[in-house]
N, C-alpha and C positions, 0 to 999 in steps of 0.2 A: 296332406302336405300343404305347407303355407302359401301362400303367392308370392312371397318374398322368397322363398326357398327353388320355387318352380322357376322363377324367372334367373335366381344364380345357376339352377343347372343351365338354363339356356345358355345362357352367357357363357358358362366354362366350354360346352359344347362345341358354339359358334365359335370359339378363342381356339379351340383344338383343330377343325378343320379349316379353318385359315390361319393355321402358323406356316411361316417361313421356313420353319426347319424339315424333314423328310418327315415319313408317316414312320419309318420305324424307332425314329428317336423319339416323336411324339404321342405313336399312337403302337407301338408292338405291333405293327403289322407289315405284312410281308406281300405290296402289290405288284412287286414286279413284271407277272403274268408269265411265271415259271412253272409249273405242274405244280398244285397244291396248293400256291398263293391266294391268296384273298382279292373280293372282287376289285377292278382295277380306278384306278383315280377316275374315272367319268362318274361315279357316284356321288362323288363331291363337285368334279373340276369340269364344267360344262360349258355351251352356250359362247363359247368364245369364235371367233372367226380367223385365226392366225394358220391356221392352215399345216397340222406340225408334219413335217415328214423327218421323223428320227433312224439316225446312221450311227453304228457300232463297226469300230474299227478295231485292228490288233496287227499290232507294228512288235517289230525286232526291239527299240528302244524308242523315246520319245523324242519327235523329232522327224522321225523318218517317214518317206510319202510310201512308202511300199507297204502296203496291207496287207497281211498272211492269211492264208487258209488252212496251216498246219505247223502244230506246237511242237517241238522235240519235248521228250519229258525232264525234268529238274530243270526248267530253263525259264526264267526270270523277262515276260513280257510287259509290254506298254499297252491299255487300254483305251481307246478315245470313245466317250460316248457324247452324242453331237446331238443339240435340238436343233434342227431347220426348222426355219419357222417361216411364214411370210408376214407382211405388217410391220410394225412396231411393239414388240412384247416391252412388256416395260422387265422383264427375266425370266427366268429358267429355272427349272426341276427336274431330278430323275431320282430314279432308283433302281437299280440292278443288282444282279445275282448271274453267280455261274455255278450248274447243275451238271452232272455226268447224267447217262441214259436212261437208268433207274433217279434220278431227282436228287441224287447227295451231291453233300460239297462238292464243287471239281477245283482244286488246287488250293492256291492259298492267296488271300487280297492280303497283300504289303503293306504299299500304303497309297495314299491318295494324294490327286491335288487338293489347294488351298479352299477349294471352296466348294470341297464334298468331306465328307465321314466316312469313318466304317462302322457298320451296326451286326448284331445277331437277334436273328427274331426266331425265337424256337431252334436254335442250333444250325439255322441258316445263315450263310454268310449277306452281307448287304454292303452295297458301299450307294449312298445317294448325297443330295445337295446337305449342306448343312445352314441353308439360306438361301433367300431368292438371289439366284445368280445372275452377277450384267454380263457375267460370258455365257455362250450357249454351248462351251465345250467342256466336259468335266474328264478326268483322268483318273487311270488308275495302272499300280503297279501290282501285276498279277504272276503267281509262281506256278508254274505247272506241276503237275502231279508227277513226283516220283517215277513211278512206274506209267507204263502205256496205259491207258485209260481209253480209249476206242475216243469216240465223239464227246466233246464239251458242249455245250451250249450257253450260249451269255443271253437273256431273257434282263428287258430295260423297258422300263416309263417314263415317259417322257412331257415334261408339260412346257406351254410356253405359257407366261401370266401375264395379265393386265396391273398388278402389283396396287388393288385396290384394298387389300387387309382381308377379303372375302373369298368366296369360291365361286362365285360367277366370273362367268366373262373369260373364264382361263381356255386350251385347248391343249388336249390330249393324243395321243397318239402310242401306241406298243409296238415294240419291233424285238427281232431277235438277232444272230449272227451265234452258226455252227460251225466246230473247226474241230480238225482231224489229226489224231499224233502222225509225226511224218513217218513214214517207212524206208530205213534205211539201206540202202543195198545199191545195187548195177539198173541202171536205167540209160539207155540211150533212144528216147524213142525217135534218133534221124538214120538209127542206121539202116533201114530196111528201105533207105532211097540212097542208094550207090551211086547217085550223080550229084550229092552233095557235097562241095569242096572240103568241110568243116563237119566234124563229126567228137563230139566232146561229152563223157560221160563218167561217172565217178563209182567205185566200189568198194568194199570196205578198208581198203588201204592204199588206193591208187587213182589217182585223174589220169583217166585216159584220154588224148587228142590224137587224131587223126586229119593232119591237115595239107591242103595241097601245097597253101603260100605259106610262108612266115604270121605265125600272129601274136599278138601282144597278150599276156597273161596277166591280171589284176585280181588280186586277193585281198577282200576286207573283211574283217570278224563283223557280227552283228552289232555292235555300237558305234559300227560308221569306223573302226579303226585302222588304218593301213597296215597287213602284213606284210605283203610280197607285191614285186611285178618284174618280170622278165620275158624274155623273147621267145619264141619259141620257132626253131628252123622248118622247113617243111620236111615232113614223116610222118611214122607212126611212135609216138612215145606212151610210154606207163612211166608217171611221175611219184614217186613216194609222196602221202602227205607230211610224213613225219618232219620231211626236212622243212615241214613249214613253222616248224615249230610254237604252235601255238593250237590251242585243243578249242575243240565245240564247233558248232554252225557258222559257216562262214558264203559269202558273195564271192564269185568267181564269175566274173568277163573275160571274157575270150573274145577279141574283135582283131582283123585282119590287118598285119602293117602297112601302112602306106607304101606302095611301088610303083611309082610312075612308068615302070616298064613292063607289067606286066599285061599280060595278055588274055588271062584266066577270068572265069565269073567270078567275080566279087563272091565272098560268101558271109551267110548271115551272121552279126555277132551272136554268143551267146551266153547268157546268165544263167546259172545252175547256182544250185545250194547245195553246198557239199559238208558232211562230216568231218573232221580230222581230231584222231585220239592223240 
């Protein structure tokens, strides 16, 4: 081989491991650090001192501070994957995947924010940057699996870079986030403490409260929407959800009216996540 020829494969090389776009658009490969993937970006992206410590979150919809740890299925979620970094990166990288138990797809990537992709790398799904990013937060819209599907797992790389054209100086970091289809049914776990004033628990057709005072009932669907809010007397009530009329996962607070005459402990609010068909 020539030396003219030796020195263009260099070049194309070095052009490939420091491009700004993700390794699976660039290079078919799959670093995520999910079961099966290929070795992870420190092979290339080293020596750097930013210090990464990467966060994977999964919210109801975007926008929302409330972080889940469990998916209902056919139900259309928000992805936040976040470089922490310390320093000054001059931008940001990742590349994630989400695997069920055995290592296949787990759901379905929608779509993304502006300054990530979706890629397939051998029938893997991928969503990473599609450029070095000045945000260190990338998004995605993720659909749950149909059916219960036991444990998901979201497996991400995460780089922050010094934005030199090269692959030094960058710093790396893998992280994961596991989440669990929810289990739908009767749960009250206060009621086995009889001296609690506020006792609120949901099953497959009814919110149950049991309350000493009066308390105020608040229902919102998962994209932040207002359904319902009304009073509720002191008793024991079984509430139809039907007449909430409005179907899937929803926020329910339950916190205690204000009574200046009253006499009674205060009792704790509570937030439950309830079904309704």
């Amino acid at each position: 081989m020539s030396a003219f020829a030796c020195m263009a494969l260099m070049f194309g090389a070095l052009a490939l491991m420091s491009h700004h776009n993700g390794v699976a658009e660039q290079q078919n490969k799959d670093r995520t650090g999910a079961p099966g993937s290929q070795q992870p970006c420190t092979a290339c992206h080293s020596n750097g001192s930013y210090n990464v410590a990467p966060f994977i979150a999964l919210y109801a919809f975007e926008g929302s501070n409330d972080p889940l740890s469990e998916y209902i299925p056919g139900t259309e979620y928000y992805v936040e994957f976040t470089v922490n970094a310390s320093g000054a990166p001059d931008g940001y990288g990742f590349q994630a995947t989400a695997v069920d138990a055995v290592g296949d797809n787990a759901g379905t990537f929608i779509a993304c924010t502006s300054n990530a992709q979706l890629e397939d790398v051998g029938g893997r799904h991928i969503v990473e940057q599609n450029d070095l990013s000045a945000s260190n937060t990338f998004g995605l819209w993720w659909g749950a699996p149909a059916d219960f599907a036991g444990e998901i797992t979201f497996y991400a790389s995460m780089l922050a870079c010094n934005g030199n054209s090269g692959n030094t100086g960058d710093s790396y970091a893998g992280t994961s986030l596991t989440i669990n289809n929810i289990v739908i049914g009767i749960d009250c776990p206060d009621c086995e403490n009889v001296d609690e004033p506020l006792l609120a628990w949901a099953s497959d057709e009814f919110l149950h409260i049991e309350n000493r005072e009066a308390v105020t009932l608040d229902v919102y669907a998962l994209d932040g929407r207002w359904v319902r809010s009304e009073q509720v007397p002191e008793g024991k009530h079984q509430m139809p959800l039907s007449d909430w009329g409005s179907r899937g996962l929803h926020i329910v607070r339950i916190s205690e009216t204000a009574d200046a005459n009253s006499t009674s402990r205060a009792s704790t609010p509570r937030t439950l996540r309830v079904w309704a068909d």
